[in-house]
N, C-alpha and C positions, 0 to 999 in steps of 0.2 A: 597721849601721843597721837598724832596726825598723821595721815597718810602721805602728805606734799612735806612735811616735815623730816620725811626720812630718807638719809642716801645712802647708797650700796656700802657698802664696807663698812657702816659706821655698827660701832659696839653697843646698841639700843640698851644692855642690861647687864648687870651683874649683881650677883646673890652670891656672897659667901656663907661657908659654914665650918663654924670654927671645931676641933676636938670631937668628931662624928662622937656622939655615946653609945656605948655597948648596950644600953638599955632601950636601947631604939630598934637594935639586933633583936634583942632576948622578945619584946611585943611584937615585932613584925612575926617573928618565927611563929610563935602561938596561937596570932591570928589566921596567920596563912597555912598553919599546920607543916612546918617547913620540918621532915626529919633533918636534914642535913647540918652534923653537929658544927661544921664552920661559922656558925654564926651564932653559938651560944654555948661551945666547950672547949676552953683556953687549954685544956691539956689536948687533943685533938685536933686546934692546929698546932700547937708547939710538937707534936708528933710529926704534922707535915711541914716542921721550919716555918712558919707563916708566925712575923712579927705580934698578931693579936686577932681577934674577931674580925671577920668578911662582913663587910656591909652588904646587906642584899639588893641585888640589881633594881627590884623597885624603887628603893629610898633613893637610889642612886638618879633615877631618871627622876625621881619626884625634885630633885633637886636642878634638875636641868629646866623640868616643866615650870619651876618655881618662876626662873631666865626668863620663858615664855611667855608665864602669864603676866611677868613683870610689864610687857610690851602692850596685851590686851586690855581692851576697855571693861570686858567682862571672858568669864573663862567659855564661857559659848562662843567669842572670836575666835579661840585655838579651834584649826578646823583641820590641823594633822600634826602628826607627832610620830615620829620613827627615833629610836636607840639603838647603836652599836657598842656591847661592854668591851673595853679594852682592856682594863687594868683592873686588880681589885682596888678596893678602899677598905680600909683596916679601921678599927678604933681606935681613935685620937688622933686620926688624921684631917689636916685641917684642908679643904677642898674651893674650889672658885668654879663657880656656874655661869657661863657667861653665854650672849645670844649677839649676834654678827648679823649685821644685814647682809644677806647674798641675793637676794632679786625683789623688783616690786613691779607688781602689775594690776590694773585693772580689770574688773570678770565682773557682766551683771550690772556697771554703774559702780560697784564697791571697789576699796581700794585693801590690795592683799600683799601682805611680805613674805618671803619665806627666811626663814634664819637658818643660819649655822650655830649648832649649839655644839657647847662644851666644857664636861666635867674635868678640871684638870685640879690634881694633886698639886701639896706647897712646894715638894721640889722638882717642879714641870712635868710629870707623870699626866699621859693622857689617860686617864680613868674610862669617858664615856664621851665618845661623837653623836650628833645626830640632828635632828632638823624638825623644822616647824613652822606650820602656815600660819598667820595670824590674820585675820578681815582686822582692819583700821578703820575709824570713821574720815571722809576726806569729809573739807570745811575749815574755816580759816585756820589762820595758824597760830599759834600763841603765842 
């Protein structure tokens, strides 16, 4: 993608992901040493009414960054990245990660966007907002 190729509003990306697995929960938790049993003891949320396992806010942004890098040339163009959690994500929920153009400019000679990203649940639930710079190579167009 080109930097003269892109105009404001357009929806540069999206990355679905289908039936989050609970086994993505139970590795994250052990790597990150996560006590918090919401993300790998079904009796524990079913005690707090919670349909199944909380996805952890990481996977969740990693899912947005996914949006992001879909835009870059290399993951060294992402030169920011901010999350806001909104909603949880349970497993087996099936999620869309999508990246919005909201402004482009020049800095340097190089040409930079900044996106509006967002994790949205299958039945329109905003899960995760948040935003992201990406450097674009300018240079013809293709």
């Amino acid at each position: 993608m080109k930097f003269q190729d892109i105009t404001i509003g357009d929806t540069v990306a999206e990355k679905s992901f289908e039936d989050v697995p609970a086994k993505n929960m139970e590795i994250v938790t052990a790597l990150m040493e996560d006590p918090n049993p919401i993300h790998f003891d079904r009796r524990a949320t079913e005690q707090m009414g919670r349909p199944g396992l909380v996805n952890q806010g990481p996977i969740n942004m990693s899912y947005m960054t996914q949006a992001a890098l879909a835009v870059a040339e290399s993951p060294t163009d992402l030169t920011s990245l901010e999350a806001r959690f909104e909603e949880n994500v349970f497993e087996g929920d099936d999620v869309l990660a999508t990246a919005t153009v909201d402004e482009k400019y020049e800095e340097d000679g190089e040409g930079y966007v900044n996106l509006g990203l967002l994790l949205e649940k299958a039945d329109g639930t905003t899960a995760v907002t948040g935003t992201a710079t990406v450097r674009l190579p300018k240079g013809e167009s293709v």
